[in-house]
N, C-alpha and C positions, 0 to 999 in steps of 0.2 A: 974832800970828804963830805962837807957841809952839798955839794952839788948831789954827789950820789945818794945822798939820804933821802934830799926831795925828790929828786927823779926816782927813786926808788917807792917812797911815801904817793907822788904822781901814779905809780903804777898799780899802786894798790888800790887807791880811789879810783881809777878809770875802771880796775877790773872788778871792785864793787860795784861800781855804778852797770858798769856792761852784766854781771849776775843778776843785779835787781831786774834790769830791763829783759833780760834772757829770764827770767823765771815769772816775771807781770805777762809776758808773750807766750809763756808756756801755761800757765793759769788759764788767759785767755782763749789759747786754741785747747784747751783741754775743756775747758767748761762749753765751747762750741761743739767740740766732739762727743759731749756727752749729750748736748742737746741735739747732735744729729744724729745720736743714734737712738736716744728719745725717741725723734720724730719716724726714725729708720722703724724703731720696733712697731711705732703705733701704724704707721704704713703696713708693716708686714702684719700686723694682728688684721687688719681691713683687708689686705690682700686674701689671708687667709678665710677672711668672713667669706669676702666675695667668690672664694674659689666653692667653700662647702656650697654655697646658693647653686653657681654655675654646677655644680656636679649634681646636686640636685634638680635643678632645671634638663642638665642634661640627661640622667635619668625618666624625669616625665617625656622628653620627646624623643630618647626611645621606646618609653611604655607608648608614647601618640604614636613613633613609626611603626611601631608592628600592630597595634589597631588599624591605620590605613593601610595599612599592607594586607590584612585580613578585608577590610571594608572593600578593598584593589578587588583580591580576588571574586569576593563576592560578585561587584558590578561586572568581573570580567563573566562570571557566569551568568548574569543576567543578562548582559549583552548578547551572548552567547546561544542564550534562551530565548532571547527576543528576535534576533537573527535567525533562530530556526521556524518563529512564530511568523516572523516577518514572510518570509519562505514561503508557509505552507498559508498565508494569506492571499499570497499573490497568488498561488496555485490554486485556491479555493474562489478567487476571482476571476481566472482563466478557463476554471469550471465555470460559474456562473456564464459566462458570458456566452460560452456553449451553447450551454442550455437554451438562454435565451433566442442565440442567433439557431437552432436548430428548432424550435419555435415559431418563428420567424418564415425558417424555409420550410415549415408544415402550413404557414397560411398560403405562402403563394405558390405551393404544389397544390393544396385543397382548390386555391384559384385558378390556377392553369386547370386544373379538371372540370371544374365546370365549365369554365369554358369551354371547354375542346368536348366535352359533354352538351353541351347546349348545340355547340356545332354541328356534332355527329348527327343530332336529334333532329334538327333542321335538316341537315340532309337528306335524312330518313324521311320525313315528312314530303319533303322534295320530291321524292322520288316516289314516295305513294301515289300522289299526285298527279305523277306525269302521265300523257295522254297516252292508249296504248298503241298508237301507231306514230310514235313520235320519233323524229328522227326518219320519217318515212312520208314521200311525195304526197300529198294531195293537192285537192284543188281549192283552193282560198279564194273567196267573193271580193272582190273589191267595190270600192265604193264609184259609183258615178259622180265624174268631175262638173256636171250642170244638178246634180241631185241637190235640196236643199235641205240644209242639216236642223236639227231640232223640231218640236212637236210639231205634229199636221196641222195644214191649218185649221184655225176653228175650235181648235178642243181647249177643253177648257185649262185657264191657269194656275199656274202651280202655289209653293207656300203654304201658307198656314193655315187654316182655317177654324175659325169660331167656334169657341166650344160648347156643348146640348148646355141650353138653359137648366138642366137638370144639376150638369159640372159645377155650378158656379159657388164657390164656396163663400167669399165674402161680395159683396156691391158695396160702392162705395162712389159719392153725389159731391162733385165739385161744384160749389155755387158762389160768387161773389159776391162782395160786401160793398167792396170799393172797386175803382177803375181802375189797373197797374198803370195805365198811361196818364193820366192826369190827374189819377187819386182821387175824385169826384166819389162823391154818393152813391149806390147803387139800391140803397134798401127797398125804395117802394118802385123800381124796374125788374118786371115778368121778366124771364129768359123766351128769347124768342125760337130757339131751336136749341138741341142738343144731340151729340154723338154719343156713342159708343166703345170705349176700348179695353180692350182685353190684356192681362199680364199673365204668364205662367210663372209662379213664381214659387220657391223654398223659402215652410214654414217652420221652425226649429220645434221640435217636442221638446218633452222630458227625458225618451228616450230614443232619437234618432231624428228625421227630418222627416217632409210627404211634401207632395207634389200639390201645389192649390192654385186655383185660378180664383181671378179680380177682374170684377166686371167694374171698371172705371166709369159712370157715366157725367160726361160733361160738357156743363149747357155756358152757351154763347146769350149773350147782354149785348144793347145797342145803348152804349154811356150818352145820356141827353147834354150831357157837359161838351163831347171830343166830336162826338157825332162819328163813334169809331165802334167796331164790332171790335169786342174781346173775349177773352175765356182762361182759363187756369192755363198758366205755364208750366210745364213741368221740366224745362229746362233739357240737360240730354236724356233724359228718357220720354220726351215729347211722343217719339216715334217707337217708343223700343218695344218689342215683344217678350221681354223675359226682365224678370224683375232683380230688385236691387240686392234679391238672398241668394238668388242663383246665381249671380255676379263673384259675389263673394264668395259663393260655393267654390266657383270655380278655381278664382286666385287662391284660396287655401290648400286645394288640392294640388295647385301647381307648387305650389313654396314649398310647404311644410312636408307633405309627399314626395315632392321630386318624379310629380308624374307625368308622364309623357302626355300633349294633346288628345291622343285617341284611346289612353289611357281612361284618362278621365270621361270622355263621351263613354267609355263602356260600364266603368262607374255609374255615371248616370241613367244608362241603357237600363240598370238593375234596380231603381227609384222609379222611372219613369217607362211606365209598360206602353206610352204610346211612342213609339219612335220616332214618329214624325215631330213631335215635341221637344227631339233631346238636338240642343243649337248643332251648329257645325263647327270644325277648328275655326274656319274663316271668320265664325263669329267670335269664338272667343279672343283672338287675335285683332278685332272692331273694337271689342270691349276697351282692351289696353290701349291699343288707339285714342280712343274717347276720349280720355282721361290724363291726355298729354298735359296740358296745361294745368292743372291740378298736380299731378306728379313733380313738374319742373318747381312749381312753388316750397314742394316739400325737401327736392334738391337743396337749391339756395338756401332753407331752413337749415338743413343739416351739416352744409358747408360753413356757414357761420357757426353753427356748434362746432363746429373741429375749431375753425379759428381760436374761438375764446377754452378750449381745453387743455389740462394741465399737461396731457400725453397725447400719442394717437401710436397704434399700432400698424404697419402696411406690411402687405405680401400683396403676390400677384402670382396667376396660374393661369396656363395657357386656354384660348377660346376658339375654338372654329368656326371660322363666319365665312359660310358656302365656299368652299375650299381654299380661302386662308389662314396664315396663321396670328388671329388677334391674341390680345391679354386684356386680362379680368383683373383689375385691382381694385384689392377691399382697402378698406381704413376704420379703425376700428376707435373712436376716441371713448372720453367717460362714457358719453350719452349717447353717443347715436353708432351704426355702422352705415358704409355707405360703401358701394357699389359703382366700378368706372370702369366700360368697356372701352377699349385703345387699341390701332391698330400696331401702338409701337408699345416696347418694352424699357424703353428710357426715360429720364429724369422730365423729360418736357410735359409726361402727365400728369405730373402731380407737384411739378415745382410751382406753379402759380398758388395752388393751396396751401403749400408751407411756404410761401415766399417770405411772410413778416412772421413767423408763428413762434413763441414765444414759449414750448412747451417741450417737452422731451420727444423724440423720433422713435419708438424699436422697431429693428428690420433686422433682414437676415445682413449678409454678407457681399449682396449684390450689388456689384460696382455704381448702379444710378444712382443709390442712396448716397454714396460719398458724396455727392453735387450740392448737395442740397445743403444752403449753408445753418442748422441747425442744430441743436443741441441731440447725441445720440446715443441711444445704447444697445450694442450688437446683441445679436444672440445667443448666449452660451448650450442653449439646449443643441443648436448646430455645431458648436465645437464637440460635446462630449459626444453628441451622435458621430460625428466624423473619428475621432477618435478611439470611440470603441470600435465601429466596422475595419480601420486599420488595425487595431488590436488582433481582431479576430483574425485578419486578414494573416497578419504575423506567425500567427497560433497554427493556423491552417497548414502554413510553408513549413514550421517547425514539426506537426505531428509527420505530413506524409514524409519530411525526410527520416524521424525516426522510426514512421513504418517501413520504409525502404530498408534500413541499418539490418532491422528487425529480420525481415523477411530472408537479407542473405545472411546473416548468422544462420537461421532455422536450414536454413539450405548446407552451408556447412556444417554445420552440424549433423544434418541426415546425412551426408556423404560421408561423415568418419566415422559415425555408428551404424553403416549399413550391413546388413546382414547376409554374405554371399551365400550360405548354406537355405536363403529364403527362399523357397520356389515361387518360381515369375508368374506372375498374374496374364491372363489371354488375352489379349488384344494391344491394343496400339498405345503404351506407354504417355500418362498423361505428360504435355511439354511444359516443362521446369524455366523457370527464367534463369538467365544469366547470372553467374557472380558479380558483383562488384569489386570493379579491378579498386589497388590502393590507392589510386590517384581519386577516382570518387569518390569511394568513402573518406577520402581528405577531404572533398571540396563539402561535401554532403554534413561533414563535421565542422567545417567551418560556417555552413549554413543554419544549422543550429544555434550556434553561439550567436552570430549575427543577428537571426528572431529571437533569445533571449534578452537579447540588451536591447533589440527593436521593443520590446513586448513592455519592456523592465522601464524603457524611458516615457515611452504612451501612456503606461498607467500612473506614471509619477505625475503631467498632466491631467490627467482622468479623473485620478484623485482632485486634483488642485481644483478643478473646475468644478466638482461635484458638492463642492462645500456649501454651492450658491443655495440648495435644495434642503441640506443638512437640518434635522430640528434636534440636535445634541447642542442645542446653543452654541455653537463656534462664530465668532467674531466677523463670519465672513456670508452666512445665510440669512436668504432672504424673510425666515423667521424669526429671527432675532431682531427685537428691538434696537432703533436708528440709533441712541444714545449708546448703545455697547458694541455697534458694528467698528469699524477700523476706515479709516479715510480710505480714500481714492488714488494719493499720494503712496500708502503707506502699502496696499493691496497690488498697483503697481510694481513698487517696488518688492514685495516678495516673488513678481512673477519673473521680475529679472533674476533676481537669485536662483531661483529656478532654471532659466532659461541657462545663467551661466555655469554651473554644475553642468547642464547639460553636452553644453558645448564645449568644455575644457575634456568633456569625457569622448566628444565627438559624436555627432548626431549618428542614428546607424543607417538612417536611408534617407531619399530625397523627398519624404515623406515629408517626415518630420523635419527637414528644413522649411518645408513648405510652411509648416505649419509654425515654426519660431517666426519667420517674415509674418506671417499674418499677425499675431499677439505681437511684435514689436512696430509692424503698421497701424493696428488701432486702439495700443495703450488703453488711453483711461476710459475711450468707450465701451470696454467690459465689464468696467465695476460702477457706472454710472448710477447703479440702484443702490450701493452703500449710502448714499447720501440724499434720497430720496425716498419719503416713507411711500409713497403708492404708483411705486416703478418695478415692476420684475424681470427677473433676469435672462428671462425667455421673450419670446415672440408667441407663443402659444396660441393669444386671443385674436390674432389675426388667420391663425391658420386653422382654430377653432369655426370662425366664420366660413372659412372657404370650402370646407368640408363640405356643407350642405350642396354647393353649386357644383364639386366635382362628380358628387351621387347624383345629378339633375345631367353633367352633362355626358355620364355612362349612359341615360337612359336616353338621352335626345341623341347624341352623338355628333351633330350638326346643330350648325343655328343657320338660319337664311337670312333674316334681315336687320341689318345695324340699326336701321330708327327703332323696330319694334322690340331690338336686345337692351339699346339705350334707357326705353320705357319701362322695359321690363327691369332691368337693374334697378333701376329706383322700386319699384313693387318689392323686388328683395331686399334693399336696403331699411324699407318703411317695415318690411314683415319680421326682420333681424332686428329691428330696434327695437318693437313690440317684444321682442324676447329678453331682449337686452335687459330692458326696464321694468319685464315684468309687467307689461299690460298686455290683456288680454285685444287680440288681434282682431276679430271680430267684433270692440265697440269701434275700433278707429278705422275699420274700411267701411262701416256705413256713413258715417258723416264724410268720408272722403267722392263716395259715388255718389253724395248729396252734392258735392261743392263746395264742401266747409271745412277747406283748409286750416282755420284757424281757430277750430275745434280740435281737428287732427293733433295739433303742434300742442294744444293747451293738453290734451290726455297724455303725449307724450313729455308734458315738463318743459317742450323749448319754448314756450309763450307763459307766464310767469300771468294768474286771475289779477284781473283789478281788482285794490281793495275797496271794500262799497263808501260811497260819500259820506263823510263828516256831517252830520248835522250841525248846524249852530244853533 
């Protein structure tokens, strides 16, 4: 009894003890559960905060997407707009160039007329001329083979003669002071004889020139020092008969006229009323002669100026010397231009010149220039030239095939509104051309498209190169200051871009491959003047110079002789410099027909005045 009481009293305290522990466990996750759901609510109160924001958020960027959607549409019409602007650009540029190149063939139609005008005229003349039993036997004298040729004997000689003491407009008395040979004394020695000589020489007015004669007289001294007969030197004009103004007359009119030899003698036929006074070609051709040594001084001058210049420009244009074919090459640097007749068209003329030169090249595209191991910048005025005459060229192939489309539409068309009840017109039915079968008008429609994308790709180029000219300030013209142009690096590379657009599209002829090899052959010598404030992007000033000697050699049409085309080049060079530099040409060919070359070089700037001496 007493057992079951404890084990019973055991069971009571175990299942007290197991309720306290079962209700401390139940406390515990209850007080957790309330803290988790605590945590649960404040979570969902945040979720719900975050969710109003997000809906409100997402309401602003549907209010933002249907703004861009509206902003979409817009740009799509601007685009839209600009594509049709774009369009009627290029079409307004396709006119232009018309224009231009129909311009173009109104000058050398006006040119082929006169000539072929000049021709006719000459003919004419010809043929006035002709004797009137020409073409019809007579009898011709000939000459006797023991007969001897020129004046009879005895009569008198030819040349020039003295002119009436009455002509004489100044006298002028050469008398020495000192010996030239030993420099001696001469003041209190009498002249013991003296000559006579005569000059014909141009006096410049105010307004025009006149013909004057100079009686030179001068007297001969027996120096007591040398025991030697002397007298004034006057160097190359010792002997001459025409003086130092009609020298120069002469070479102005050759240069700056571009007039022919007998040209100018007629010239001067209308100054000078006595004809026997007006020189011959053979003279004026002594003249230049003369003066060789003088001239080659002012060469070397000018050669050292290119040397030491920042740039030099070159082109060359063909020369005929007595039936072959030479070349004329200018060079044109800051200070001087200069003149180089050659029998050859390669690098070997002018590589001795740039061999160390330390300055910028511009040239066209002609392979001698790649030789030359220099710094270089091509010519883009020859790109866009080339460029646009392919354009045109494009244009050209694209209207006749639409006038062709053209023409047989209009032809169908009169065949299915023709009128059988019209009565027939008399005579022989004017001949209608042929239809165009389908197969044409295929090819003729693919040839359109073809000169479009031809025409569309040239001027994308056309444009690009035309920037260099631009004064809208763009980044890439030659008027725009250096500090806001674009590298060489960077101008390069948009040409590739360019090029590749191009070519992913497929070039449309073997034109324009031609012309992608050339721009990826001489990269950055295109843009060579971004980086150089007094470089341009043309060649202009060398083909400015050349100009003058193309007009010289319409009117000469031949040259005969290489030593006297040699001398004469330098004459052009010395007279294009004078232009160059803005001095006047006429002070620096008198001290040159003096001798004083080194007067010539100081009026022209290449000889730099001594400054006067320091006193102490």
């Amino acid at each position: 009894m007493g057992l079951w009481l404890s084990f019973s009293v055991l069971l009571a305290v175990i299942s007290m003890l197991l309720c306290h522990i079962f209700r401390q466990k139940r406390n515990k996750y209850e007080k957790a559960i309330m803290s988790h759901q605590a945590q649960l609510r404040a979570r969902n109160s945040e979720l719900q905060e975050n969710n109003s924001e997000l809906q409100e958020k997402d309401s602003e960027l549907q209010e933002n997407d249907s703004e861009l959607q509206k902003k979409d549409s817009e740009l799509q019409k601007k685009d839209s707009e600009l594509q049709e602007k774009d369009s009627e650009n290029l079409h307004l540029k396709e006119k232009l160039l018309k224009i231009t190149s129909g311009k173009d063939k109104l000058k050398d139609n006006l040119e082929k007329y006169r000539k072929d005008n000049k021709r006719l005229r000459e003919a004419a003349k010809k043929k006035r001329k002709q004797r009137s039993d020409a073409r019809k036997h007579r009898d011709v004298s000939t000459k006797s083979e023991n007969k001897r040729t020129g004046k009879p004997k005895g009569a008198n000689g030819g040349g020039l003669k003295n002119p009436d003491p009455k002509e004489i407009d100044y006298t002028r008395h050469w008398r020495l002071y000192s010996c030239p040979n030993c420099e001696g004394s001469l003041k209190d020695v009498k002249p013991f004889d003296h000559h006579d000589h005569y000059l014909r020489d141009f006096e410049k007015l105010k307004r025009g020139i006149r013909l004057v004669y100079t009686k030179h007289v001068i007297y001969r001294y027996k120096c007591p020092h040398c025991k030697k007969i002397v007298s004034k030197y006057f160097g190359k004009l010792k002997n001459a008969r025409y003086g130092i103004g009609m020298i120069a007359f002469v070479l102005y009119e050759r240069l700056e006229r571009g007039g022919s030899w007998e040209g100018i003698r007629t010239t001067m036929k209308h100054i000078i009323h006595t004809k026997e006074c007006v020189p011959t070609v053979k003279a004026f051709i002594d003249w230049i002669r003369k003066y060789e040594d003088e001239m080659v001084d002012v060469y070397h001058a000018f050669l050292d100026a290119i040397g030491q210049s920042s740039f030099a420009h070159v082109d060359e244009t063909g020369l005929p010397m007595d039936g072959e074919n030479w070349w004329l090459w200018v060079i044109v640097a800051t200070e001087v231009v200069l003149y180089l007749p050659s029998k050859s068209r390669g690098s070997d003329t002018v590589k001795d010149i740039f061999h160390e030169y330390k300055g910028i090249l511009l040239s066209d595209f002609w392979s001698a220039y790649n030789k030359l191991n220099v710094e270089q910048q091509k010519c883009l005025q020859h790109l866009v030239r080339e460029l646009r005459k392919l354009n045109l060229k494009a244009l050209d192939e694209r209207d006749n095939a639409l006038k062709q489309l053209k023409i047989d539409d209009d032809l169908k068309n009169q065949e299915n509104n023709e009128d059988t009840n019209k009565p027939k017109k008399k005579g022989r039915p004017a001949k209608q051309p042929e239809p165009l079968t389908p197969k044409k008008r295929e090819k003729l429609g693919g040839l359109i498209a073809q000169c479009d994308k031809n025409s569309r790709q040239l001027m994308k180029f056309y444009d690009f190169f035309k920037k260099a000219w631009k004064k809208d300030g763009n980044d890439m013209s030659v008027y725009t200051p250096i500090e806001k142009r674009i590298s060489i690096t960077e101008a390069e590379s948009r040409l590739k871009v360019l090029i590749q657009d191009v070519s992913e599209e497929g070039p449309a002829n073997a034109d324009i491959e031609r012309m992608i090899k050339r721009f990826k052959k001489y990269g950055p010598c295109l843009f060579t003047y971004l980086e150089h404030p007094d470089i341009t992007p043309d060649n202009n000033a060398a083909e400015r110079e050349i100009r003058p000697f193309v007009v010289q050699r319409k009117i000469s049409g031949n040259f005969i002789s290489p030593e006297v085309m040699k001398i004469y080049s330098i004459h052009m060079s010395l007279y294009r410099t004078c232009k160059r530099n803005k001095v006047n040409y006429e002070e620096v060919i008198i001290p040159l027909l003096k001798g004083d070359t080194t007067e010539v070089l100081r009026l022209l700037g290449l000889i730099k005045s001594k400054p006067p001496p320091v006193l102490v």
